[in-house]
Structures are given as C-alpha cells and as structure tokens.
C-alpha positions as a printed NumPy array, in Angstrom:
array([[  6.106,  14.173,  -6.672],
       [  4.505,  17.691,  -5.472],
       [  3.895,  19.722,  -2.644],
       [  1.637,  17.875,  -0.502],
       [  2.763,  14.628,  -1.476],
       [  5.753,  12.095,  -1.425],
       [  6.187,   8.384,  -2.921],
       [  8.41 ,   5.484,  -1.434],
       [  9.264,   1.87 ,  -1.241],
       [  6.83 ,  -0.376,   0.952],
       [  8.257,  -0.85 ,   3.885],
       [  8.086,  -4.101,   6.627],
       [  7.975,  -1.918,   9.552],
       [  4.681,  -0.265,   8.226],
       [  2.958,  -3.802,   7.322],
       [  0.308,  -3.104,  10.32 ],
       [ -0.654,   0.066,   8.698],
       [ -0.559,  -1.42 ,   5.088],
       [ -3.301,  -4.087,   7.323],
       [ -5.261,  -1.17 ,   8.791],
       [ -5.789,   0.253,   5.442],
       [ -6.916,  -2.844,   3.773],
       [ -9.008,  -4.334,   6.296],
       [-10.884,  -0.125,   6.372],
       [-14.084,  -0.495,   4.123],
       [-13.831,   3.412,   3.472],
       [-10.473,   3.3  ,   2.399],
       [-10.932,  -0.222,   0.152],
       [-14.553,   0.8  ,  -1.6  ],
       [-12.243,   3.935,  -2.921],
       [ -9.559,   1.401,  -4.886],
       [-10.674,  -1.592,  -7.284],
       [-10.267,  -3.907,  -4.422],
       [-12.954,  -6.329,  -3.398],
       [-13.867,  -5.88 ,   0.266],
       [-12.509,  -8.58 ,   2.27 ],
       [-10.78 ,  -8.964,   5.987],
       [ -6.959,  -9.471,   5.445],
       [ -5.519, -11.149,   8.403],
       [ -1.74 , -11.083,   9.47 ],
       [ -0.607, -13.786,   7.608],
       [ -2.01 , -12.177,   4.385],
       [ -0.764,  -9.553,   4.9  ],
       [  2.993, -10.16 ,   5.03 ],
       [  2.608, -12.809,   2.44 ],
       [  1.032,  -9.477,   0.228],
       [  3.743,  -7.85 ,   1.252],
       [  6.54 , -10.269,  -0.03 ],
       [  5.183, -10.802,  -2.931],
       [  5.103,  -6.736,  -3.559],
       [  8.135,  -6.32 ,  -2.505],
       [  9.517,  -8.831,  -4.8  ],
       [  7.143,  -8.043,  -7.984],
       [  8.537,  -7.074, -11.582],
       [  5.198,  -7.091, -12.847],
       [  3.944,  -4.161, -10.525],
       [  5.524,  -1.402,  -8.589],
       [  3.825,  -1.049,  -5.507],
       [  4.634,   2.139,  -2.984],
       [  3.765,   3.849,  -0.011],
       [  2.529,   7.88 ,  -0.463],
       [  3.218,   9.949,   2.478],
       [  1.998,  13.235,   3.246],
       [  5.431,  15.656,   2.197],
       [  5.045,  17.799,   5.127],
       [  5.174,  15.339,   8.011],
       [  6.521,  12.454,   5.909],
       [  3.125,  10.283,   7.56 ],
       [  2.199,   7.318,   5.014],
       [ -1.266,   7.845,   3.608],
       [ -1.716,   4.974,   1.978],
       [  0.426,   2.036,  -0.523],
       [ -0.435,   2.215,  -4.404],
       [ -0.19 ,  -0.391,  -6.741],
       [  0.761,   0.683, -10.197],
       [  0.464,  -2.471, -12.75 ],
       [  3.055,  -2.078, -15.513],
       [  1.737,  -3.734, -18.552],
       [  3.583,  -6.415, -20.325]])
C-alpha cells in the first residue's frame, strides 16, 4: 500500500488486540465509533460477522517495516 504501511485480512489470533483497540478511548474518539466497553463476547461475535461481511471489507494495517498491526479498518462498500 506504501512504505510505512501494509493492509491484511482480520485475523482470530489478533481478536485481543482488535479488543484493546476498541475498548482505548484515544484510539475510538479518532474513528466514527461511539465510545463504548466491548467485552469478549462482542468482540468475537464483531469479529465473525467481519469476517463473513459482503457488505464491508474490514482489515488489519500493519506497520510495513516490522509487520506489527496498528489498527483494523472498516471500509463500507456502498450498495
């Protein structure tokens, strides 16, 4: 995507980051997200329902140098 950052598919293994992220008021008041706790339960069920979606792609950006996720974007394709 560019030199200091990479895109990829949501991945299971990194649903306790995805859960960090969400439940981080810094990182939510930045995205069109209303502030609320997400709990472990939420979260996976968020998860399936991403993973599953053909109304939105939803990935995971990682920094290109160390391949670290950064943070999942959800990009709604219009119908």
């Amino acid at each position: 995507m560019g030199d200091l950052v990479a895109l990829g598919p949501l991945r299971r293994v990194l649903l306790p980051l995805y859960q960090r992220w969400i439940n981080n008021l810094g990182t939510v008041r930045m995205s069109s997200l209303m502030p609320r706790p997400m709990t472990e339960e939420q979260q996976r069920e968020w998860y399936e329902q991403a993973a599953k979606s053909e109304d939105a792609a939803t990935v995971t950006m990682y920094e290109r140098a160390s391949l670290r996720p950064t943070f999942a974007l959800v990009n709604y394709v219009s119908s």
